[in-house]
N, C-alpha and C positions, 0 to 999 in steps of 0.2 A: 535456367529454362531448358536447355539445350537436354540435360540430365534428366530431366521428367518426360521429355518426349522419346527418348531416345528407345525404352522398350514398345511404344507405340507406333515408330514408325519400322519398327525391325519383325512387330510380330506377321504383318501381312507376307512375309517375304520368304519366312520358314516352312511353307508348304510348296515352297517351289524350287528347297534345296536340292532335292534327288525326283525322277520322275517314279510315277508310282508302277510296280506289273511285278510277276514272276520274278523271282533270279532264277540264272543260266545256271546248269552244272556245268558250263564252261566261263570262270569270267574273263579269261583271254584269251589268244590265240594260242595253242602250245604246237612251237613246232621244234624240231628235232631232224635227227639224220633218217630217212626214209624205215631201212632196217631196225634202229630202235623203235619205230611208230607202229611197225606191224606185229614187231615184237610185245608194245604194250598194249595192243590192240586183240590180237589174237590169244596170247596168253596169259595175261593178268584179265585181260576184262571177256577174256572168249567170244570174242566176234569174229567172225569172217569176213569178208570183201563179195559181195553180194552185187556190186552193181559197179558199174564206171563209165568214164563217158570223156571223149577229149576236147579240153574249153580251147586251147590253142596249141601253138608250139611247144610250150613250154611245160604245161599245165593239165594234168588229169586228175576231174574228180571222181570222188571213191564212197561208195557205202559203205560201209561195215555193220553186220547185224550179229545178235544172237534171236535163238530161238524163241527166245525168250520180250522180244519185238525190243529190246533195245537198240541203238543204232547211233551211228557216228558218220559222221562228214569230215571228208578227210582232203586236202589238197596236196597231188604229189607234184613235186617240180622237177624238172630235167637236171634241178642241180646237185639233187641228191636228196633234197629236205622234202620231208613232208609236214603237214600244219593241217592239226586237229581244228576244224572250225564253227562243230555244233552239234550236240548230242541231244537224246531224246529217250523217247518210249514209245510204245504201243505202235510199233513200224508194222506196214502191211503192205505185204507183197503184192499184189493187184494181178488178178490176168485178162488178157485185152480181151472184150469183147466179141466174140466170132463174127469173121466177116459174111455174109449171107452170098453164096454162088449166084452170080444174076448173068443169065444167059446173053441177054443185052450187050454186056458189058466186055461180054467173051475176045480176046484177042487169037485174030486166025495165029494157026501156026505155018512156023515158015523154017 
């Protein structure tokens, strides 16, 4: 009995083996010694360092673009390593808005 059910109660279950979306051109983290990271970043894949920004003591993140609008996220750590953590395309560089001179708002000088 047990053998004739046994494909029926397994088939509801194989559409919830893997979630469905995109795959990453990244499927893990690759990290490495900081100098190899820029080294494969800059010239195997021709990207620059385009943006950064510091998350703590320890920890700066990092863009990397080509002109080409491809782009990379990069974590550097103060230990030496850096870890590749998500790549992409079509990157666009934004420029902010201008801010409008409002006389109001004028701070005296001093």
């Amino acid at each position: 009995m047990f053998r004739s059910l046994a494909p029926v109660l397994v088939l509801p279950f194989l559409g919830l083996a893997a979630p469905a979306g995109a795959q990453s051109p990244v499927a893990e983290v690759l990290c490495e010694p900081t100098g190899q990271m820029y080294d494969r970043l800059s010239r195997r894949m021709g990207q620059s360092r385009n943006a950064s920004g510091i998350r703590d003591r320890e920890q700066v993140m990092e863009v990397w673009t080509t002109e080409k609008g491809t782009w990379a996220l990069v974590a550097t750590y103060a230990t030496g390593t850096s870890c590749l953590l998500a790549m992409g395309e079509a990157w666009q560089t934004l420029t902010p808005p201008a801010i409008p001179s409002d006389p109001d708002r004028a701070t005296p000088e001093g």
